[in-house]
N, C-alpha and C positions, 0 to 999 in steps of 0.2 A: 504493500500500500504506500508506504513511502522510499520505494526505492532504495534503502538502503538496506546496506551487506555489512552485520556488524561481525570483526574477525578478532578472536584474541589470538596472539602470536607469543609463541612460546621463546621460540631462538631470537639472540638479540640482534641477527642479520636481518630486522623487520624489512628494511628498504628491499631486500632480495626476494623474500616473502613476498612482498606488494607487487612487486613487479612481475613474478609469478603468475599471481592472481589476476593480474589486469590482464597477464596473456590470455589467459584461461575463459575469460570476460570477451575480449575481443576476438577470439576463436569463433565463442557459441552465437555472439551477438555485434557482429562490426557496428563501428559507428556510433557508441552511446556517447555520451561525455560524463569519463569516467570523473571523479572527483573524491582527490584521499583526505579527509578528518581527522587529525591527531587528536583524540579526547583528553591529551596531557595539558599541561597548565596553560600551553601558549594559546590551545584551543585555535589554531591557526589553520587555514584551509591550504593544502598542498596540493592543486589541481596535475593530472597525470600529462599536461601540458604546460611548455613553457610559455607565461604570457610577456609580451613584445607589443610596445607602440614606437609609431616612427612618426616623425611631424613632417609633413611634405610641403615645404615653405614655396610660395612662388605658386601654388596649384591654383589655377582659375580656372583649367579647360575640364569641363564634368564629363564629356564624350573619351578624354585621356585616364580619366580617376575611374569611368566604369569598365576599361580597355584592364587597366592596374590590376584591378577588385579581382577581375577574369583570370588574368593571366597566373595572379598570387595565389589564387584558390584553387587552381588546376596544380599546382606544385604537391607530389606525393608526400614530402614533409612537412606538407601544413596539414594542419586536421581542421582549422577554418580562418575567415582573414574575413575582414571588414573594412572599407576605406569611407570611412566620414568626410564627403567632400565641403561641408560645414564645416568643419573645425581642421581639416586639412590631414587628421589625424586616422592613420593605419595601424589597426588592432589586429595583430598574430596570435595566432596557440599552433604552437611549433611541436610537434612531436616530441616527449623528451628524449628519444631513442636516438632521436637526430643529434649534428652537430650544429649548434648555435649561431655560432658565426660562419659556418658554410652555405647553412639558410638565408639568413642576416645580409652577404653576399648577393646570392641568386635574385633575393628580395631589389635589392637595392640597384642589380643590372638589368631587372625588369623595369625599375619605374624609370632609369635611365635611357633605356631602349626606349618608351614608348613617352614619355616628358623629358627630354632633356633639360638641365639647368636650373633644375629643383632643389631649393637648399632641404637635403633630405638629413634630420636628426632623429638621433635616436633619446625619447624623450624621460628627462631625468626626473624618477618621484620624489626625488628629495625636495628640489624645490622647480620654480619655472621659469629660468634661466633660459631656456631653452627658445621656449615658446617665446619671451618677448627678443628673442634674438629673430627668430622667425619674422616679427611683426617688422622692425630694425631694416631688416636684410628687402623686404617687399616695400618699404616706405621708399629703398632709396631704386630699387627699379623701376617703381611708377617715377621718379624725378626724371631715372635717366629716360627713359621712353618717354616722359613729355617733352623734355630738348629736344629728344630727337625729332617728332612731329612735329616742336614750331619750326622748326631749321627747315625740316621737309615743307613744311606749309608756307613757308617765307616764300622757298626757291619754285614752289610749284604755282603760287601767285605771281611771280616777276615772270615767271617762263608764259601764264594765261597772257600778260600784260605787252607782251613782246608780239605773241597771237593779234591780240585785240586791236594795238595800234598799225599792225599789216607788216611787222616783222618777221612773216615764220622765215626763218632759219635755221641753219647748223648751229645758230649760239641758242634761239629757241631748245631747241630737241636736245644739247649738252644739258642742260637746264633741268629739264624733266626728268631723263636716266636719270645726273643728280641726286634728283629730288624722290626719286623711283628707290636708288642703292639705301639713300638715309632712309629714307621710312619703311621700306620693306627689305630692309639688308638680313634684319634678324628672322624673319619668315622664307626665305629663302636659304638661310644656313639651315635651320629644321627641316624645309621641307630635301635639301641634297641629305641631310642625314638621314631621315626616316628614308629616303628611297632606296639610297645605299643598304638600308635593313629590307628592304621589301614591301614596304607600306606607300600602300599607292594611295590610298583612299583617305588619307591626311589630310587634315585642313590645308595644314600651311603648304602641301606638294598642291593639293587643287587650286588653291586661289596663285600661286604661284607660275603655274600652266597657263591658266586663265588670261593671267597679267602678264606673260612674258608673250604669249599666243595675239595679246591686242597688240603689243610691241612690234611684231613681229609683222604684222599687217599694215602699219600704220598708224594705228590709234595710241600715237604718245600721249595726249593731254587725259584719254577716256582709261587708258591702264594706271596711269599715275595717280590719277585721280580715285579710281576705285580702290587700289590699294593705300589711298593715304585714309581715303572715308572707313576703309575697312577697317586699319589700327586705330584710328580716331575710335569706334565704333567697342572695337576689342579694348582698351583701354578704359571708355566711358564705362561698358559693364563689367569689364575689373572693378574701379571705382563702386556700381553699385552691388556688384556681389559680397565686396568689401565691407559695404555699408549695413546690409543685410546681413552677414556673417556676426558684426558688430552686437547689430540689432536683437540676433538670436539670443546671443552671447549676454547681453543685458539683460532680457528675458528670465538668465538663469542664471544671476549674477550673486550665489549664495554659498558658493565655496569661497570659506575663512582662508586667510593671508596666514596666519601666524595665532599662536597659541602664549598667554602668560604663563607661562609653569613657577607654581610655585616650589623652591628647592632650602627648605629651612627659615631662613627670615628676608631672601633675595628672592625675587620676580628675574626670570628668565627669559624672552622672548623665543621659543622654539619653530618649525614647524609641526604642526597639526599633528605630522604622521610620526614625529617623535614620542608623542606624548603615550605612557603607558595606562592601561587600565590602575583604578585606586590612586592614580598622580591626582594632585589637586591643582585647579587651574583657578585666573583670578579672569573675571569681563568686566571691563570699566565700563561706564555709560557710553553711549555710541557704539560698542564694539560687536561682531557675530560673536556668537557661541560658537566654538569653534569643532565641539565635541559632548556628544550626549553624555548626562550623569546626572547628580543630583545636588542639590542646593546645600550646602552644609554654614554659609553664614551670607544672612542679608536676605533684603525685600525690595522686590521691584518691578516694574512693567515691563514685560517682553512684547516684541513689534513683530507676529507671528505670521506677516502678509507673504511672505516671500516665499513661505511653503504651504497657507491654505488658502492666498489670496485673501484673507479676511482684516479690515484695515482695523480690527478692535482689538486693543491692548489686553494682554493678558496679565493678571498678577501672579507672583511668585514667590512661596516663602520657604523657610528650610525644612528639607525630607522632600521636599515636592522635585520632580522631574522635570529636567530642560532638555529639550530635544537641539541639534548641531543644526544652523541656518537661521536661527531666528535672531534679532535682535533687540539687546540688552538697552532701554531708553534712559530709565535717570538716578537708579543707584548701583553698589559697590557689588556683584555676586562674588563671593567664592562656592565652587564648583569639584565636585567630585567624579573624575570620570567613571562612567562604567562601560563603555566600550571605546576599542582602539577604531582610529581615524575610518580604517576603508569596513569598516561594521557601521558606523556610524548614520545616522540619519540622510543627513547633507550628501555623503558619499554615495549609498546607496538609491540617491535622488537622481543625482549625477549621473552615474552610472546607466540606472534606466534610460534616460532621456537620449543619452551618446547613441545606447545599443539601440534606439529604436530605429535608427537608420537600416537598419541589418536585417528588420520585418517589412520588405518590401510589398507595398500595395500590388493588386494588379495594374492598375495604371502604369505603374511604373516599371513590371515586369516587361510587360505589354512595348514600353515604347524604349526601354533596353536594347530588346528584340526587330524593333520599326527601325529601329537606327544603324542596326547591322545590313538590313536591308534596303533600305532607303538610300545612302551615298553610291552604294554598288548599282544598282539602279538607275540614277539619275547621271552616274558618270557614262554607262551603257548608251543612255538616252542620247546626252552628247555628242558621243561620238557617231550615232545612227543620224541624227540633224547634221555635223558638220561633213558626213562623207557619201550618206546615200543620195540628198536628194541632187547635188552637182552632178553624180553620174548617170541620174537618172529623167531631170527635170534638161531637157534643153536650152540653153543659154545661161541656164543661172552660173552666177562668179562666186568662186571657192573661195574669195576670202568673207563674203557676205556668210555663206552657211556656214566657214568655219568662227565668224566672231556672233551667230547666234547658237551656235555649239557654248563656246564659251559663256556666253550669258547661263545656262545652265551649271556647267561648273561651279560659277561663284554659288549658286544657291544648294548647290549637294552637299553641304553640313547640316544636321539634324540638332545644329547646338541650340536652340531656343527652346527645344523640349526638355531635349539630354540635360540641362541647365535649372530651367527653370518649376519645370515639377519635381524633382526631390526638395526643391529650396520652399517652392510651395507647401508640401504633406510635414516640411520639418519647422517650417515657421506657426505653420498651427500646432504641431506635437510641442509646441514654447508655446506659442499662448494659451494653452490649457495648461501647464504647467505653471505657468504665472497664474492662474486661477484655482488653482488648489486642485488641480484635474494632471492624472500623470497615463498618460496614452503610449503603451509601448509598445508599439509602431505604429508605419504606416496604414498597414493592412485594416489593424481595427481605428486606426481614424475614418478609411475610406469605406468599413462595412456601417460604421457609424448612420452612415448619410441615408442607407435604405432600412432603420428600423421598422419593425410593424408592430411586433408586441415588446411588455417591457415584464417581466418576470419579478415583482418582489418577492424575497424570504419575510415574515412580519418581525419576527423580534428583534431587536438591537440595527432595524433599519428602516421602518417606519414606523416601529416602538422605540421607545429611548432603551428598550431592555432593562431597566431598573424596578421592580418587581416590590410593590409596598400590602404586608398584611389590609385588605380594607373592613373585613367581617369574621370573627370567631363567631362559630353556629353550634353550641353544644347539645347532647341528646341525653338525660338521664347524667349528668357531670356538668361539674363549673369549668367555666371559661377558662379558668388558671389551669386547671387540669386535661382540659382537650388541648392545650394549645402544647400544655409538658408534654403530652403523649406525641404529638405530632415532631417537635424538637429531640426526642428523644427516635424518633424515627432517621429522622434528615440529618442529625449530628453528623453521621459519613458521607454524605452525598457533599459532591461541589454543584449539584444544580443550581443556576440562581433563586427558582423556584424556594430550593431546601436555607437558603442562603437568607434568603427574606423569612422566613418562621423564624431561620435561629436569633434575628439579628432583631424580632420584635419579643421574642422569648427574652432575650438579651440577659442568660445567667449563667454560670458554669452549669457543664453537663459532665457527670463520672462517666469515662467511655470506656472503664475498664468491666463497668457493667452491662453494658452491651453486648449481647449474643447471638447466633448465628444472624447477620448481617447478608440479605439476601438483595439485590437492587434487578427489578424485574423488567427489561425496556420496554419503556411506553406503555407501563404499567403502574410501578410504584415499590414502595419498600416492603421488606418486612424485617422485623429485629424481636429478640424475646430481652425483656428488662425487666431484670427483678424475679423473673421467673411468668411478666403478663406475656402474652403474646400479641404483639402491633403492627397493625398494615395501615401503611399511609399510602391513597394512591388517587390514581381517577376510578369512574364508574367502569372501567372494565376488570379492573383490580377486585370491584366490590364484586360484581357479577363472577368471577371466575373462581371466588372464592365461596360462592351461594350463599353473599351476608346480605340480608334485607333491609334496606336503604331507603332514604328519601334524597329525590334528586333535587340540587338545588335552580332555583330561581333566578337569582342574581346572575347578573354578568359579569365573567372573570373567570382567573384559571382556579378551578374546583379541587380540593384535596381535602379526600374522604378519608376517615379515621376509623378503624375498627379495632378492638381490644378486646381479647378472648374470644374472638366470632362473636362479636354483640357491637353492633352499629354505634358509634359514640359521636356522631356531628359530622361537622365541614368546617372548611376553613378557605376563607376567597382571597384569592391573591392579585391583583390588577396589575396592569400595565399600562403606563401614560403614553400616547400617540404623541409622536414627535412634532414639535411646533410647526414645521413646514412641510410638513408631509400631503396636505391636505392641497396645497398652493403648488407642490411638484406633479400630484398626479393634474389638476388642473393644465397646467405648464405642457406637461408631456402631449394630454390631449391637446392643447391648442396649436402645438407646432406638428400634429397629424397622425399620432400614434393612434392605431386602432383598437388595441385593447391593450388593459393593463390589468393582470392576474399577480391572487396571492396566493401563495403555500404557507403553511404553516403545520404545526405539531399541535397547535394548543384544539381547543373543543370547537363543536358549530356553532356555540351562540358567542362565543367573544368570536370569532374570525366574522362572523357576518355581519357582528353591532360594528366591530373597526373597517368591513370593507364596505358598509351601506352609510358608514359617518364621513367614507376619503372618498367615493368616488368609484370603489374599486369595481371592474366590467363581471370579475370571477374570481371568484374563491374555493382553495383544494383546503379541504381543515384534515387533523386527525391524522397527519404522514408521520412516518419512521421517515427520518432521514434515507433512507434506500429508497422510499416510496415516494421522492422528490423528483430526482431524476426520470422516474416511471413517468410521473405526471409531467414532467417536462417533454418528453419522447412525446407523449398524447398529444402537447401544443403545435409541434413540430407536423403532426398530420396535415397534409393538403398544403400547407407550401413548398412556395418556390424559392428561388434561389436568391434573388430579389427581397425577401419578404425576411426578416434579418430578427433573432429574439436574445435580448438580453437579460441576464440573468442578476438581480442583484441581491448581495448577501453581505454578511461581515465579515467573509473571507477567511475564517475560522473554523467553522462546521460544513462549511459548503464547499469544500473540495472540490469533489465531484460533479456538482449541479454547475461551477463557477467554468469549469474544461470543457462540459457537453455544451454550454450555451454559444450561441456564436462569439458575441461579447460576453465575459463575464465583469463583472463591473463590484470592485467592492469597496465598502463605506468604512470611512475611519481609519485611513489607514497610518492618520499619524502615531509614528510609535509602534506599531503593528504590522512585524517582520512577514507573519506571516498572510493579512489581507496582500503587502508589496509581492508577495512570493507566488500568489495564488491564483491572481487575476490578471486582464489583460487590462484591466483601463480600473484605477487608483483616488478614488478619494478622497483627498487627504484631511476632511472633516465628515461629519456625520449627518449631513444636509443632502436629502435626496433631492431637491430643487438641483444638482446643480450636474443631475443627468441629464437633462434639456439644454442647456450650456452648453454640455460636450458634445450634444448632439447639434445644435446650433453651428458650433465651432465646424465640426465635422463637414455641416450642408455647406457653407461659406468658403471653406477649403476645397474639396471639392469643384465646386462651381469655378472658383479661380484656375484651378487645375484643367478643366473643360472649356472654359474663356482661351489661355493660355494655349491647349491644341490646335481647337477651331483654329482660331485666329493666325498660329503658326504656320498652317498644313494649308488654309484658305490662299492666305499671300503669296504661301511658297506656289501653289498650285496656279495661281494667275497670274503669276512670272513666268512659270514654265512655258504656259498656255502661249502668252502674248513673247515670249520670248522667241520660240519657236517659228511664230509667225511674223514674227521680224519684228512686231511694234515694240517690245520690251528692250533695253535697252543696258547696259552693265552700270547702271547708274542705283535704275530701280530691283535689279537681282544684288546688287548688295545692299539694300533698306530689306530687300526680302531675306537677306542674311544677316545680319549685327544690327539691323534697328529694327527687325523682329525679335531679336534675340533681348537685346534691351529692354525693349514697352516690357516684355513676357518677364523678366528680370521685376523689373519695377511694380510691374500686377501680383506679383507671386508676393513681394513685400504686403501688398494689403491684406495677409491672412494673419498679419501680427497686430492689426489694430481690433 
């Protein structure tokens, strides 16, 4: 059920043992991901793979980083590879069978081969020296690449101006070339090297053809010019992927700098990942919590918006919990850690958000695949326009069908897509994260978009799950005495159910008096104390036992009491509906959901007074948790593929129910390893309102993403058209390349407002 393989190992050669075992593992089962747990002190996780990022500085072209992704993950000593074209940053797990640095190598001659000139580092956890070397290293090649364009821009105006006033000449046309080597000198060094590798279908070899092919015919001022618009074009959406990348990156701007460790009566500035579990840390006003733990001296407001979106201060006193990301407003905490940096809150937020790139939507499967196909294609296209119809058509001039060959050229990159939809599905996977919503991946941002039904569990999510005594109902016995009978039942149970008796009983209980201790599921207890014998349960408890009962009337979760086989009362336990539970099922209907169903374990009269008081379409009462899933399977009848059902729970008991749904969606998940672990889309407060959000988030994402297509595939498509037939011209086939690629660029940013 949970996957794991627990081993006690005798010989102290354990590592040889484990390695053994994983054989043994990947024999019967290729392909799991294995993961070794030292249960000794460090409690540190030793995955059967070595983990490797590399920061790939310089990277703007997303058609090269999905080339990368391909090539790294086809390699027999990767077990899997992810290239973040967001954050520029390539995640390895490297065989450990392999050698390291012979991988590390291969890696680094692949992304050489197909991006040259990428400051490629290998990225240091200690601190982030790295990274802003990265940023350093990209600020001063956007400088030199804008010299180069105004130089280019100067000499290819004075060369129009020589034109214009009825100078063409040989000083003209020196002018242009000129103007042609500065601006396009470095597009032409890429594209002799990629050809030299065999890479035909490169940007920079095609636009390079294109422009030396107008050259070649004639058209100085129309080759110069297109390749100068073209780097103008490629530089402007460097700038805005830049900006965007930025953008994201603010978004998720809640990994702590630096840690105060306190080390005797001196404050030490560490990093984060320094700091040990039981170290004491000090946060001064203004500062993040750098790392979970608990309060040990001081009171103060914590500013918790950055991990549930919620802009209302929380108070904080000692013994009480601080979660890593939030921040400390306007007094002194000292802080007791109880987990190390990468267990941590913040990290594990982090973490998610990175990897969600790695759960590729279909969309983007989809246009991966359109892009392998598409350049190959349209470069075919070319060359059938610039050779068939001169031999075929009588009179027409070879250099006319060869410079509308070339108008195709310029537009056989697929970069407007390849670009601007992962930057789309990852700017809304950030702005549901800046709302207290953690979406990981694409896939389920993009199933988001087609919900139909919405699957609530009731308790502890559209119940607060807090559970208060409301009615002692004795039969032949005092109050005092039904309610001891009932505590002396539930002493062993952790139901919350048992939890609320004990906690209004509120006395000591001798539990060395307590005898065979029997817990019946979905039943109730039974215990003999004292020599009585007690069952506390529901009415099937009562029934299965043949004790003759009165059912009760109230509504609320019902625990019936019997003592010696003689009926001795009830006792009603309620549950408070959560404050906005009532305004999300609202919410959910008003943006189209067609039904919303509860499940639940408790009885028919509370599941129908809570789903006829919210709104609810249908309600399953009375399940064993196995009988959730079942009923979940029934919702599933008669749809289609289209017709999308999520599931939500507290990510705790709903395992199961959380993996079969298509989204499983769980609440609360702040502080709670395991709703993060369990679900595909994250919570981080206890507000079912704020599944309509995410689905909002989702429709708005989407839709940009479809904008974005259209729009790409339309333009490129009536360039070709009019290209073809001579009216298009290499002016408007690169606006149908790089200032398509741009808008698309610039529209994808609107999924973060």
């Amino acid at each position: 059920m949970s996957k794991k393989l627990t081993v006690e190992i005798t010989d102290s050669e354990s590592e040889e043992v484990i390695s053994k075992i994983i054989d043994i593992i990947n024999a019967t089962e290729p392909g799991l991901n294995i993961q070794v747990i030292n249960p000794g002190a460090t409690s540190k996780l030793v995955n059967a793979f070595i983990k490797k990022e590399l920061i790939l500085g310089g990277l703007n072209c997303a058609h090269c980083a999905e080339v990368i992704n391909e090539k790294v993950n086809k390699l027999s000593e990767i077990d899997s590879a992810n290239l973040n074209f967001i954050n520029k940053k390539l995640t390895l797990n490297i065989k450990k069978s392999e050698n390291e640095d012979d991988v590390l190598s291969k890696v680094v001659d692949i992304i050489n081969a197909t991006e040259p000139g990428l400051d490629i580092q290998i990225k240091s956890i200690e601190d982030k020296k790295n990274e802003n070397n990265v940023g350093i290293h990209e600020h001063d090649n956007n400088k030199k690449d804008l010299i180069k364009l105004i130089i280019g821009s100067l000499v290819y105006i004075f060369g129009i101006y020589q034109i214009a006033t009825g100078f063409e000449s040989l000083f003209a046309d020196v002018l242009f070339i000129a103007a042609y080597i500065v601006v396009g000198g470095k597009v032409l060094a890429k594209a002799f090297k990629n050809a030299v590798r065999g890479q035909m279908f490169d940007e920079n070899f095609l636009m390079s053809i294109a422009t030396i092919g107008a050259l070649v015919i004639g058209e100085l001022p129309e080759a110069v010019g297109v390749m100068l618009f073209y780097q103008i074009g490629e530089y402007l959406q460097a700038i805005a992927v830049g900006k965007s990348r930025k953008s994201i990156t603010a978004l998720m701007e809640i990994r702590p700098d630096y840690a105060n460790l306190k080390v005797g009566s001196e404050i030490k500035t560490v990093s984060p990942e320094e700091v040990n579990i039981d170290d004491v840390i000090v946060v001064k006003p203004g500062e993040k919590v750098p790392l979970d733990g608990i309060v040990v001296d001081g009171v103060s407001m914590l500013d918790t918006s950055a991990l549930t979106g919620e802009s209302v201060l929380r108070e904080v006193t000692i013994g009480e919990e601080v979660l890593s990301g939030v921040i400390n407003k306007n007094a002194l905490l000292t802080i007791k850690v109880t987990k190390e940096f990468g267990e941590s809150t913040v990290s594990k937020i982090l973490e998610l958000v990175e990897n969600a790139s790695s759960k590729k939507s279909k969309t983007e499967n989809f246009i991966t695949k359109f892009s392998k196909y598409y350049t190959p294609a349209v470069v075919i296209g070319a060359m059938l326009v610039a050779f068939v119809p001169p031999m075929i058509i009588p009179g027409a001039e070879f250099s006319e069908w060869i410079y509308r060959g070339l108008v195709f050229l310029v537009v056989s990159c697929p970069c407007a897509l390849v670009l601007s939809i992962p930057l789309t599905f990852f700017s809304g996977i950030g702005f549901a994260s800046k709302n207290g919503i953690l979406i990981k991946g694409s896939n389920y941002l993009e199933a988001l978009r087609n919900v139909d039904t919405v699957v609530f569990d009731k308790t502890g999510t559209l119940t607060k799950g807090v559970f208060k005594v409301t009615k002692v109902n004795p039969i032949g016995i005092s109050e005092a005495e039904l309610l001891e009978y009932a505590a002396f039942a539930e002493a062993n149970s952790n139901h919350p159910i048992a939890k609320s008796i004990l906690t209004y009983y509120d006395r000591e209980i001798d539990l060395d008096k307590i005898e065979g201790y029997e817990e019946v599921a979905a039943y109730g207890i039974k215990i003999n104390y004292n020599g009585e014998n007690i069952l506390a349960g529901n009415e099937k408890l009562m029934r299965k036992e043949n004790i003759f009962y009165s059912p009760a009337k109230e509504v609320g979760t019902v625990v019936y009491v019997a003592v010696n086989k003689r009926y001795r009362g009830y006792i009603i336990i309620s549950d408070e509906v959560k404050d906005d539970s009532e305004e999300a099922i609202k919410k959910l209907k008003s943006i189209g959901i067609k039904q919303v169903v509860m499940l639940t374990g408790d009885n028919d009269k509370v599941a129908n007074s809570i789903a006829s008081k919210l709104g609810v379409d249908k309600v399953y009462s009375n399940l064993l948790p196995n009988e959730k899933v079942d009923k979940l399977e029934e919702i599933y009848v008669g749809k289609d593929e289209k017709e999308k059902v999520i599931f939500v729970g507290d990510g705790i008991n709903d395992a199961p129910v959380l993996a079969r749904a298509d989204i499983g969606i769980a609440m609360g998940g702040l502080g709670s390893d395991a709703a993060i672990e369990a679900a595909d889309v994250v919570l981080m407060t206890d507000e079912p309102s704020k599944i309509s959000k995410a689905i909002d988030i989702a429709k708005k994402t989407n839709k940009i993403v479809w904008q974005n297509i259209i729009f790409a595939l339309a333009i490129k498509a009536i360039v070709l058209v009019l290209g073809a037939g001579g009216v298009a011209t290499m002016w408007e086939a690169i606006f149908a390349d790089v200032g398509v690629a741009l808008i698309a660029v610039l529209n994808a940013m609107r999924a973060m407002k």
